[in-house]
N, CA, C and O atoms as a Tinker XYZ file with bonds, in Angstrom:
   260  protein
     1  N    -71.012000  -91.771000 -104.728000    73     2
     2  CA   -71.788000  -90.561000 -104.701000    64     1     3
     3  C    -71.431000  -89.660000 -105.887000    63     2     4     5
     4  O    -72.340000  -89.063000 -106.463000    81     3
     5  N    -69.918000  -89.503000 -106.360000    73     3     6
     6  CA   -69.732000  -88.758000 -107.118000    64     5     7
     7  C    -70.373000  -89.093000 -108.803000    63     6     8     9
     8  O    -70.704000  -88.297000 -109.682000    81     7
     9  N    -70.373000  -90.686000 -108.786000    73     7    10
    10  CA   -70.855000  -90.815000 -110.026000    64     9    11
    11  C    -72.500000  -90.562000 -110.124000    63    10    12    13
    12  O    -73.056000  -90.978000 -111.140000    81    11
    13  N    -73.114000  -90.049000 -109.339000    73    11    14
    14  CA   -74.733000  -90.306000 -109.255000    64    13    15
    15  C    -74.784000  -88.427000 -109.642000    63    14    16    17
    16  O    -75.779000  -87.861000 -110.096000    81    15
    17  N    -73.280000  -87.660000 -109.275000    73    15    18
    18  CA   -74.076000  -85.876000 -110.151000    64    17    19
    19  C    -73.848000  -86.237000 -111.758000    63    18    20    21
    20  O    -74.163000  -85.340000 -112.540000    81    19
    21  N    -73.401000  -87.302000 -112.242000    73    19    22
    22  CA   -73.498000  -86.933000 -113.760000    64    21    23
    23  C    -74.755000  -87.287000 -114.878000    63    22    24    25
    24  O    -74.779000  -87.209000 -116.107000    81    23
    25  N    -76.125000  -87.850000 -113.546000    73    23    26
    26  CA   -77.137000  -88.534000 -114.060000    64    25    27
    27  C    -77.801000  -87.689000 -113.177000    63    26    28    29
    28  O    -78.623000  -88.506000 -112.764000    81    27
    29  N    -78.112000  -86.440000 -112.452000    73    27    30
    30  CA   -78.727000  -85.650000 -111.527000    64    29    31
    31  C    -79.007000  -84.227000 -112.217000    63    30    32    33
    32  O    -77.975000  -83.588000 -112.420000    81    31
    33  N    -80.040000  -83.690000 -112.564000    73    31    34
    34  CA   -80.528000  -82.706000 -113.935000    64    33    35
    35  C    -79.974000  -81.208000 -112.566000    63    34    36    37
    36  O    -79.640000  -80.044000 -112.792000    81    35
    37  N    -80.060000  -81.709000 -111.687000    73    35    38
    38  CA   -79.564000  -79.983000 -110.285000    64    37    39
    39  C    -78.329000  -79.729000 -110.621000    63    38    40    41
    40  O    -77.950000  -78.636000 -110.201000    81    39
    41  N    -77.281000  -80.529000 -111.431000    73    39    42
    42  CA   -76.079000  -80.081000 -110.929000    64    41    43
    43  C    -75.546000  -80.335000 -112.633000    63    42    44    45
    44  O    -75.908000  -81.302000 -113.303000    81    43
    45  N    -74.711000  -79.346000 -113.079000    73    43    46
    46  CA   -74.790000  -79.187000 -114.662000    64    45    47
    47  C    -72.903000  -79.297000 -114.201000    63    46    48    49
    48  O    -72.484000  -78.849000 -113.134000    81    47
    49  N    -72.010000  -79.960000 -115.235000    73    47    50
    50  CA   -70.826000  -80.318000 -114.766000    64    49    51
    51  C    -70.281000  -79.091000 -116.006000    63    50    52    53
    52  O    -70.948000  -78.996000 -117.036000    81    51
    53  N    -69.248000  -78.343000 -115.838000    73    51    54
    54  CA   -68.280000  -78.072000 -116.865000    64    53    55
    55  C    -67.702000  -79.180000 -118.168000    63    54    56    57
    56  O    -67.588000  -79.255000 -119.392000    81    55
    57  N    -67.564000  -79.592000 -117.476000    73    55    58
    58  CA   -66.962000  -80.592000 -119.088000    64    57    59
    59  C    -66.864000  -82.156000 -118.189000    63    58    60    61
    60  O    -66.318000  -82.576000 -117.169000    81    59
    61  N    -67.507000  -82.529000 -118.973000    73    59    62
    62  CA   -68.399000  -83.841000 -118.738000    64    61    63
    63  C    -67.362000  -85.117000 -118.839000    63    62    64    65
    64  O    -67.130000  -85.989000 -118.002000    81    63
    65  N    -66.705000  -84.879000 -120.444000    73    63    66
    66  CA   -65.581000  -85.487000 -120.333000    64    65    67
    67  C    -64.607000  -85.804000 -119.280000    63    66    68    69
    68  O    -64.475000  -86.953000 -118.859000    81    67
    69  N    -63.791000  -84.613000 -118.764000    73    67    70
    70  CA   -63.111000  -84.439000 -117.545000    64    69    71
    71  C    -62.738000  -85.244000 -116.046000    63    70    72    73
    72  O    -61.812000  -85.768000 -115.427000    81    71
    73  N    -64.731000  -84.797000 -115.946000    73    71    74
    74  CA   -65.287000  -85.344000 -114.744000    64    73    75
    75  C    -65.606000  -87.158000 -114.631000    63    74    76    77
    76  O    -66.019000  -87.728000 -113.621000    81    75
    77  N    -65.294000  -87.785000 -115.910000    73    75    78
    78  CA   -65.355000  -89.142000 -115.852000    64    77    79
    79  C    -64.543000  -89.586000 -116.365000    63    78    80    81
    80  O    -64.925000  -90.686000 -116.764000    81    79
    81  N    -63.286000  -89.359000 -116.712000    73    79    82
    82  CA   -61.941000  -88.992000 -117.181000    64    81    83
    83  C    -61.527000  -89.283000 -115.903000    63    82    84    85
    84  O    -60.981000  -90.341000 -115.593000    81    83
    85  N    -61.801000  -88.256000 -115.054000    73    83    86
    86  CA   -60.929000  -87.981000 -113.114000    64    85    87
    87  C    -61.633000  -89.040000 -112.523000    63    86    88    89
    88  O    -61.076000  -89.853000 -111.785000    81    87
    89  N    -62.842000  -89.078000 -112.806000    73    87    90
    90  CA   -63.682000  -90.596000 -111.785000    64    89    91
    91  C    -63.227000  -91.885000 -111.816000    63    90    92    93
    92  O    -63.019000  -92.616000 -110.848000    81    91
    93  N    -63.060000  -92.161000 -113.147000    73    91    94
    94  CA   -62.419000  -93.430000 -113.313000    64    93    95
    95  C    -60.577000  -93.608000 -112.134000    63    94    96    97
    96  O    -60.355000  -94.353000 -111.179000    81    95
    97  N    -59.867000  -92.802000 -112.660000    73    95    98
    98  CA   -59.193000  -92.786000 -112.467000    64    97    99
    99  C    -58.575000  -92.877000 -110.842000    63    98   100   101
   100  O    -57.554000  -93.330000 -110.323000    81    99
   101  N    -59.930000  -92.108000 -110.324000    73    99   102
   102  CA   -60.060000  -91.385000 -108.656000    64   101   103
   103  C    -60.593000  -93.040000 -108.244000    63   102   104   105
   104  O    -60.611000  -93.188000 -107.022000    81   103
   105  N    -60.879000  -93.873000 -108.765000    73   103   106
   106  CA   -61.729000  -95.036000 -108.287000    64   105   107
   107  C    -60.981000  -96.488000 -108.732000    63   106   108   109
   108  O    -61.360000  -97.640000 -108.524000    81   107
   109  N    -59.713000  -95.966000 -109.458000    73   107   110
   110  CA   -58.518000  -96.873000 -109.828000    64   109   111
   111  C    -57.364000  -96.910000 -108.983000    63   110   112   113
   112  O    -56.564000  -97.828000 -109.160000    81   111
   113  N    -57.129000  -95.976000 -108.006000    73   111   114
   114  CA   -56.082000  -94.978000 -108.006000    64   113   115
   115  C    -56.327000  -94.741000 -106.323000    63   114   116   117
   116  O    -57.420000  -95.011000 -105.824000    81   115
   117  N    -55.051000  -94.140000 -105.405000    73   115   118
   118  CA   -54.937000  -93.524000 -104.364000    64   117   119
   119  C    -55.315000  -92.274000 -104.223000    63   118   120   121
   120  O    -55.393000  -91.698000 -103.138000    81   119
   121  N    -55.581000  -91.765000 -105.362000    73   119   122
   122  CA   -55.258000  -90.097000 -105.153000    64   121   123
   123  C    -57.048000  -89.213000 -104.870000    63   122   124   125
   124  O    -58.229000  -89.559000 -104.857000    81   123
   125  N    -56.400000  -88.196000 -104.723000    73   123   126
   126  CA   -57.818000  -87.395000 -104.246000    64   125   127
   127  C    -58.919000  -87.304000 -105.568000    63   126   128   129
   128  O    -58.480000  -87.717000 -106.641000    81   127
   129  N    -60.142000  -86.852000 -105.542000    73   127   130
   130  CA   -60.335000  -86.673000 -106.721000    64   129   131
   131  C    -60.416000  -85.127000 -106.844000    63   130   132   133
   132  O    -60.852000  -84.623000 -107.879000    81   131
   133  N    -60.154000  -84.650000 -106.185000    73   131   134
   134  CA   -59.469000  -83.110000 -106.655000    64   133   135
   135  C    -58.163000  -83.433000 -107.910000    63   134   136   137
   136  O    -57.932000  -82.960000 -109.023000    81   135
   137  N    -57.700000  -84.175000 -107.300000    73   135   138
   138  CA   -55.917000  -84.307000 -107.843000    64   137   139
   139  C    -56.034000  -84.774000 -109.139000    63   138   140   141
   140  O    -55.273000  -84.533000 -110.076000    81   139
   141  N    -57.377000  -85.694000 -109.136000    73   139   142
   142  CA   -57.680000  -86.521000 -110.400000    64   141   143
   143  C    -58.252000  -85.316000 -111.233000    63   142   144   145
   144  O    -57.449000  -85.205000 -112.160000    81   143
   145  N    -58.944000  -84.632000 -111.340000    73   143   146
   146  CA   -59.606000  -83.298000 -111.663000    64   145   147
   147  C    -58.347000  -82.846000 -112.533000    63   146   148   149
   148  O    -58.114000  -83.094000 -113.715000    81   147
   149  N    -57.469000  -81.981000 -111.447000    73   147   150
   150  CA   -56.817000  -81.336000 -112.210000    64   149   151
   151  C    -55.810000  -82.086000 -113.047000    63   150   152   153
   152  O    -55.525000  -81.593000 -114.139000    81   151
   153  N    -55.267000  -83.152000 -112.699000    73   151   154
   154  CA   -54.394000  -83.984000 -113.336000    64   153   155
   155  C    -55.174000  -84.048000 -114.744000    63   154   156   157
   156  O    -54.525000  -83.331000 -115.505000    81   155
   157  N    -56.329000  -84.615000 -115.459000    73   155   158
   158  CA   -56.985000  -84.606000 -116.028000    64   157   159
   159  C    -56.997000  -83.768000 -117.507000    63   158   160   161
   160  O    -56.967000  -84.060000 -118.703000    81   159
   161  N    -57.076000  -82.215000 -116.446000    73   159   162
   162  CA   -57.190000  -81.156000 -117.099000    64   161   163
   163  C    -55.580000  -80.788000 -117.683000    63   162   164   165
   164  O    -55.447000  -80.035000 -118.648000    81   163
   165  N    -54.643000  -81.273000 -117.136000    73   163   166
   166  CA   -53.610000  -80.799000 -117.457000    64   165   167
   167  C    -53.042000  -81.657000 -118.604000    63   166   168   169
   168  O    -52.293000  -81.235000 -119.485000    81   167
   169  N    -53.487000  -82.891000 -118.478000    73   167   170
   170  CA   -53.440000  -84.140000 -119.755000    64   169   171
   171  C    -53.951000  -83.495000 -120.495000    63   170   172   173
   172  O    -53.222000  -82.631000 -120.981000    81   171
   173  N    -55.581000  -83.533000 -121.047000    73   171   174
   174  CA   -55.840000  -83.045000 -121.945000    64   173   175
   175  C    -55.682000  -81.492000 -122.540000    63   174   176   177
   176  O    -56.426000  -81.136000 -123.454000    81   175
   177  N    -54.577000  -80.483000 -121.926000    73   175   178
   178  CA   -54.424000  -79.518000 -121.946000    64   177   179
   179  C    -52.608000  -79.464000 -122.703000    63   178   180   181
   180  O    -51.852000  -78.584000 -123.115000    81   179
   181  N    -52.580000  -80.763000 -122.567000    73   179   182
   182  CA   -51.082000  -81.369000 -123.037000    64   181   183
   183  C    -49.470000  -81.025000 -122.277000    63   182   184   185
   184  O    -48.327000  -81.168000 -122.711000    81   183
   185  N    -50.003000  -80.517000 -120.968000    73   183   186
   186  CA   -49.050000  -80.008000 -119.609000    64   185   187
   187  C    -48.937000  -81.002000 -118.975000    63   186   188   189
   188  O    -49.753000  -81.898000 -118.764000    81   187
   189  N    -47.368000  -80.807000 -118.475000    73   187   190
   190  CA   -47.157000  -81.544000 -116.830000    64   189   191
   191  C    -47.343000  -81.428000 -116.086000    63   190   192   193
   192  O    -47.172000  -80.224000 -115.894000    81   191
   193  N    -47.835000  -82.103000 -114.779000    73   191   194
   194  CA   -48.328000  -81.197000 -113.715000    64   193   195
   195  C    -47.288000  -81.853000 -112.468000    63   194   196   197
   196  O    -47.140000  -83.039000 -112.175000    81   195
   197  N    -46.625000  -80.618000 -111.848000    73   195   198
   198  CA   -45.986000  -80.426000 -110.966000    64   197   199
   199  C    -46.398000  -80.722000 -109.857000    63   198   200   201
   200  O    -47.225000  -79.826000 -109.690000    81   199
   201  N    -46.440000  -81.543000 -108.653000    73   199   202
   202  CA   -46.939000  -81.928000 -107.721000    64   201   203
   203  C    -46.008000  -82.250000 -106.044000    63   202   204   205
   204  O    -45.190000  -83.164000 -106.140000    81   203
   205  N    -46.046000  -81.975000 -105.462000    73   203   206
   206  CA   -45.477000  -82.143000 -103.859000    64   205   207
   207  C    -45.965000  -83.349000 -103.306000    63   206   208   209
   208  O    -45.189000  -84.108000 -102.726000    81   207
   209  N    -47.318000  -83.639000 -103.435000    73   207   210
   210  CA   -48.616000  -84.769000 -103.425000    64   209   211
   211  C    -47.435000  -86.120000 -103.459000    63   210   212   213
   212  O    -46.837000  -86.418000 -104.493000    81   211
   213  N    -47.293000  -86.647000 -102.504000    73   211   214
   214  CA   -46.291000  -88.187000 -103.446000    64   213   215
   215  C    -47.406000  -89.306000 -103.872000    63   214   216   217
   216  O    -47.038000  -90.199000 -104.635000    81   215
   217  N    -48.570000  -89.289000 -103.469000    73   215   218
   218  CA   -49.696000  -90.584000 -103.610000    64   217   219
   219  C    -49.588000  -89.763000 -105.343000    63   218   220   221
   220  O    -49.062000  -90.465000 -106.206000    81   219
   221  N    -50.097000  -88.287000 -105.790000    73   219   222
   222  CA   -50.528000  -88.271000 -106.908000    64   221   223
   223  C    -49.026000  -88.306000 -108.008000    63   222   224   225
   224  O    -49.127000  -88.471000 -109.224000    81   223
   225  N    -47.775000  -88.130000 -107.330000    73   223   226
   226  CA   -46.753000  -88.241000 -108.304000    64   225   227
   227  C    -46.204000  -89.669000 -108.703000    63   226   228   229
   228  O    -45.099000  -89.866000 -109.209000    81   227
   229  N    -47.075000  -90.565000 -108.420000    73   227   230
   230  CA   -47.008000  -92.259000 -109.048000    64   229   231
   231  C    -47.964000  -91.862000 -110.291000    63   230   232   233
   232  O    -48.152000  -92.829000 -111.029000    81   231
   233  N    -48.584000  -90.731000 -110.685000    73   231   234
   234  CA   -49.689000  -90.828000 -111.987000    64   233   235
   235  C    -48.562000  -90.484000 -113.294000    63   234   236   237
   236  O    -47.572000  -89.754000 -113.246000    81   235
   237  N    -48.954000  -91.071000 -114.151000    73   235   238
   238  CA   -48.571000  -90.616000 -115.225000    64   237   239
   239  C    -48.426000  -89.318000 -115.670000    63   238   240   241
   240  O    -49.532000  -88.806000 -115.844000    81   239
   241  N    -47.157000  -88.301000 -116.018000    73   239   242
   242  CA   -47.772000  -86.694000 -116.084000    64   241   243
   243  C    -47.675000  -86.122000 -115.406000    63   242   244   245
   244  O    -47.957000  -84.924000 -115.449000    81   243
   245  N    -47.054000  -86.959000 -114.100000    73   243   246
   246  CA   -47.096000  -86.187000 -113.206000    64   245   247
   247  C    -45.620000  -85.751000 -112.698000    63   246   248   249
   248  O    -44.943000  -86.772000 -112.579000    81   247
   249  N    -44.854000  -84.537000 -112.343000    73   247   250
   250  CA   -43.436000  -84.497000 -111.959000    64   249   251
   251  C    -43.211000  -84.151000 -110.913000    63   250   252   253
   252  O    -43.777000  -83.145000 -110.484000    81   251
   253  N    -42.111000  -85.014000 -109.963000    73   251   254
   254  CA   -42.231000  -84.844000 -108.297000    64   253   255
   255  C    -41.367000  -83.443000 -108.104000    63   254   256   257
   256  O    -40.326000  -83.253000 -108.734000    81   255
   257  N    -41.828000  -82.632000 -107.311000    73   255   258
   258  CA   -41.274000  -81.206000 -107.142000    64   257   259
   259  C    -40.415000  -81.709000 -105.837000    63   258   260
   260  O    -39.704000  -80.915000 -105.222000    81   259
């Protein structure tokens, strides 16, 4: 479902990149695609992202709090 808003003219994404960046990943992967989202954003933002999450602290980038 999620891949069918990036070909749907109703729903305009923030950064396009991102959102299929996190999809792939959300569809490789255990983790939420919230988690994939921000994980994402924090890669290409060149941050670590701090996480409690243990499914999302197996990602790369990611540091177990």
């Amino acid at each position: 479902m999620l891949d069918k808003l990036l070909s749907n003219q109703a729903f305009s994404l923030e950064n396009e990149a991102i959102f299929i960046l996190a999809l792939q990943q959300y569809s490789t992967s255990n983790i939420d695609f919230s988690d994939a989202v921000i994980l994402q954003q924090s890669i290409q933002k060149g941050l670590k992202l701090l996480s409690f999450d243990k499914k999302l602290q197996k990602q790369p980038g990611v540091i177990k709090v």
